[in-house]
C-alpha positions as CSV (number, residue, x, y, z in Angstrom):
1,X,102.1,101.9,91.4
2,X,105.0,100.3,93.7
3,X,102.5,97.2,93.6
4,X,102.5,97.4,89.6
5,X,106.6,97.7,90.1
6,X,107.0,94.8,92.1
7,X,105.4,92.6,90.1
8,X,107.1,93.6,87.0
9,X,110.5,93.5,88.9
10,X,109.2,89.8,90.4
11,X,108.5,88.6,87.1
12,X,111.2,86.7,85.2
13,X,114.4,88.3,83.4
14,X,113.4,89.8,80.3
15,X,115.6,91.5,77.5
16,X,113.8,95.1,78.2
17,X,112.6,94.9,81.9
18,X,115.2,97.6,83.3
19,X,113.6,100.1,80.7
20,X,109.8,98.5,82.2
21,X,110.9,99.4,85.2
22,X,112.3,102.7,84.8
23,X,109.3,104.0,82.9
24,X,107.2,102.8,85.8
25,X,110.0,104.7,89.0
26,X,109.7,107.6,86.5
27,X,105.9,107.7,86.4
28,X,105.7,106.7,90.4
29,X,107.8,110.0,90.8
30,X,105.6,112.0,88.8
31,X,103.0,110.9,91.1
32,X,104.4,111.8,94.4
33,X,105.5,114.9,93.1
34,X,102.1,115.9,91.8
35,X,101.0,115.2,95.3
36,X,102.4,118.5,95.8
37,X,101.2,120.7,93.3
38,X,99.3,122.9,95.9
39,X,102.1,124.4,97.4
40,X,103.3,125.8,93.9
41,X,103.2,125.7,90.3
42,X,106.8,124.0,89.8
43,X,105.7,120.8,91.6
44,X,103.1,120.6,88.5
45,X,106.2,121.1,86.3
46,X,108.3,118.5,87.5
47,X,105.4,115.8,87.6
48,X,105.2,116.9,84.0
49,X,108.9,116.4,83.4
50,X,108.9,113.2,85.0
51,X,105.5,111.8,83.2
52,X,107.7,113.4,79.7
53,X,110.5,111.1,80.8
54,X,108.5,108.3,81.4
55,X,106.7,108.5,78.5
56,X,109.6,108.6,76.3
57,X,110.7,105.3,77.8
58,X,107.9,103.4,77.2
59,X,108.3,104.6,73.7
60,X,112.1,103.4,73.8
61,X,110.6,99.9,75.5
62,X,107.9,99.4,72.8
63,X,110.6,99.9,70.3
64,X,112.0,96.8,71.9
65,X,109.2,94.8,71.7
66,X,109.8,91.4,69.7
67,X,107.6,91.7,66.1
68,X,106.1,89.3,64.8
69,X,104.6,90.5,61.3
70,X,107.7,92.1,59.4
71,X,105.4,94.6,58.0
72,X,102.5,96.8,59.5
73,X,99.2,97.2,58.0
74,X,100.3,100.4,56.2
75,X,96.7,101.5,55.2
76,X,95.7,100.9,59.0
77,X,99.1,102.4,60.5
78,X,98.2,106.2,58.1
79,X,94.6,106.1,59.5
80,X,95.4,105.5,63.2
81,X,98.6,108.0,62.8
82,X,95.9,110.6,61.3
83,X,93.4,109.7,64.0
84,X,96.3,111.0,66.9
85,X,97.4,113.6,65.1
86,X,94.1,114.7,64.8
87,X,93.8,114.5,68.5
88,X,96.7,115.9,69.4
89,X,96.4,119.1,67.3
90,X,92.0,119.5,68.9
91,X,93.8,119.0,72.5
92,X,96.3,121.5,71.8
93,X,94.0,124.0,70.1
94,X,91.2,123.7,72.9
95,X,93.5,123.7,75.7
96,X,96.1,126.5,74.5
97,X,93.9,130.3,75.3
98,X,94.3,129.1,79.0
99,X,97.4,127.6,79.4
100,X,99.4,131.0,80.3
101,X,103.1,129.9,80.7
102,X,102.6,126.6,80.7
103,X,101.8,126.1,76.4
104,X,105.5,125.4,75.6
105,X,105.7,122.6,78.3
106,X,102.1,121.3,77.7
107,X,102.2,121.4,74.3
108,X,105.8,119.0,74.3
109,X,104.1,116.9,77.0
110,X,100.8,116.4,74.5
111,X,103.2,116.1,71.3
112,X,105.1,113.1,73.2
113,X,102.5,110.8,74.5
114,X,100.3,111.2,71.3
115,X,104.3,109.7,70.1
116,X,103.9,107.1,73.0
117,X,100.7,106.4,71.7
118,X,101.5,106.0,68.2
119,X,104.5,103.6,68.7
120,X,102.1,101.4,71.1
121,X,99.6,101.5,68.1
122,X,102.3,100.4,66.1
123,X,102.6,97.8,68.3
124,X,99.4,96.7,68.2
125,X,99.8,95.6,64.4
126,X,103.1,94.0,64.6
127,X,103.3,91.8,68.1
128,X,101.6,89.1,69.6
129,X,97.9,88.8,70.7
130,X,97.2,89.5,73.6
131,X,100.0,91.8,75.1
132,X,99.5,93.6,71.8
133,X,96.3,95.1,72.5
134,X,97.0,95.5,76.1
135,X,100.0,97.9,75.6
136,X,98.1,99.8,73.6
137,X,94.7,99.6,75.4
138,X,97.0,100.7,78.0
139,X,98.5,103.6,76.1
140,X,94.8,104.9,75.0
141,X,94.1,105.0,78.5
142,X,97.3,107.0,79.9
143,X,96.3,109.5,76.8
144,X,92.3,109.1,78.6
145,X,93.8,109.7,81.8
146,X,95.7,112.9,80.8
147,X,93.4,114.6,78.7
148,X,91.0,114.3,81.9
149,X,94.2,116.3,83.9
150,X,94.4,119.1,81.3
151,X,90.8,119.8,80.5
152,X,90.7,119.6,84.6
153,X,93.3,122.0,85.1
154,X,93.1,124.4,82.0
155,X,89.9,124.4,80.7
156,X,86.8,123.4,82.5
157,X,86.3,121.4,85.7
158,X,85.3,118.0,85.6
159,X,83.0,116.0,88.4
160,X,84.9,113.6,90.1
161,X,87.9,114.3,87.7
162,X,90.5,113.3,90.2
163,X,88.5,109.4,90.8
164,X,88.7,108.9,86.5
165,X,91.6,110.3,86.3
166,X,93.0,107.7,88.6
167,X,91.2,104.9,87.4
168,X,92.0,105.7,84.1
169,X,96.1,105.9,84.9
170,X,96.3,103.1,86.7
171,X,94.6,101.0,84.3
172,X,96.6,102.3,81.9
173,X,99.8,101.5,83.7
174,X,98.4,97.7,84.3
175,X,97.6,97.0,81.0
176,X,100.6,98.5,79.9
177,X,102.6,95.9,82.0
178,X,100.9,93.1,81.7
179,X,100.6,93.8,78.3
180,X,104.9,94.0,78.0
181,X,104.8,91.0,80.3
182,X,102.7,89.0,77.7
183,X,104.7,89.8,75.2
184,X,107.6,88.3,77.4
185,X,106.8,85.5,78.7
186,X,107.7,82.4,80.6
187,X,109.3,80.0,79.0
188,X,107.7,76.3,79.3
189,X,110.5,74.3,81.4
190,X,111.8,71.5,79.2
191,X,110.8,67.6,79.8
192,X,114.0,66.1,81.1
């Protein structure tokens, strides 16, 4: 991850790159506080609130994004929307008998990157090839890489979980960056 940061933070000033960057200190925090979930349950919690956080950034960061069709696809956008819910609500339902304590805060956690998920999907009909489809390639994957955690941790163990959930996130938070930096880029120094 600080490899991901420093080459967003390297890259050329761009209207939303403090928010880029904050998402990505957010989810590195997550990740070294997960690192300690052994030692007791809270350390899961705060890794949660942290991944919340960063999530709703990247939501606040897509938001940001420059467009370039006014309009979405509306027929698409309703079908894709239907397609998280849909997976939210058969995450949420599988997962929730064996979440104890923990349904209130998973259940947020799953409501906001399904959110995440649906404003990079948004994204994905509105912006520029290619950072479009990376963002949200990106975005699929962090949902990928989750859903992997929970059914993990909550439901039923997973061979070699902690290796695709891993590959999955970081993936995801590639894409994701190199997807925003696409859809930022350099500009072409003028002929003097």
């Amino acid at each position: 991850m600080p490899i991901i940061g420093f080459g967003a933070f390297f890259y050329k000033k761009f209207q939303s790159k403090n928010i880029l960057l904050a998402a990505l200190a957010l989810s590195w925090l997550g990740d070294v506080i997960l690192l300690f979930t052994d030692l007791g349950e809270i350390y899961f919690i705060l890794g949660l609130v942290c991944f919340l956080s960063a999530h709703v950034v990247y939501c606040v960061l897509f938001n940001k994004q420059k467009r370039i069709r006014k309009k979405q696809n509306k027929p698409l956008f309703i079908l894709g929307s239907i397609l998280i819910a849909i997976y939210l609500i058969g995450m949420v339902s599988v997962l929730m008998p064996y979440l104890g304590e923990l349904e209130i805060p998973v259940s947020i956690y799953a409501s906001v990157i399904s959110i995440m998920l649906l404003f990079a999907f948004n994204g994905f009909l509105v912006w520029e090839k290619p950072g479009n489809q990376l963002v949200f390639f990106g975005a699929l994957f962090f949902v990928i890489s989750d859903s992997i955690l929970a059914v993990n941790k909550f439901y039923a163990p997973i061979p070699k979980s902690s290796f695709f959930i891993m590959l999955t996130y970081l993936l995801a938070q590639y894409l994701i960056v190199v997807g925003v930096l696409k859809l930022n880029p350099k500009k072409a120094k003028q002929a003097v």
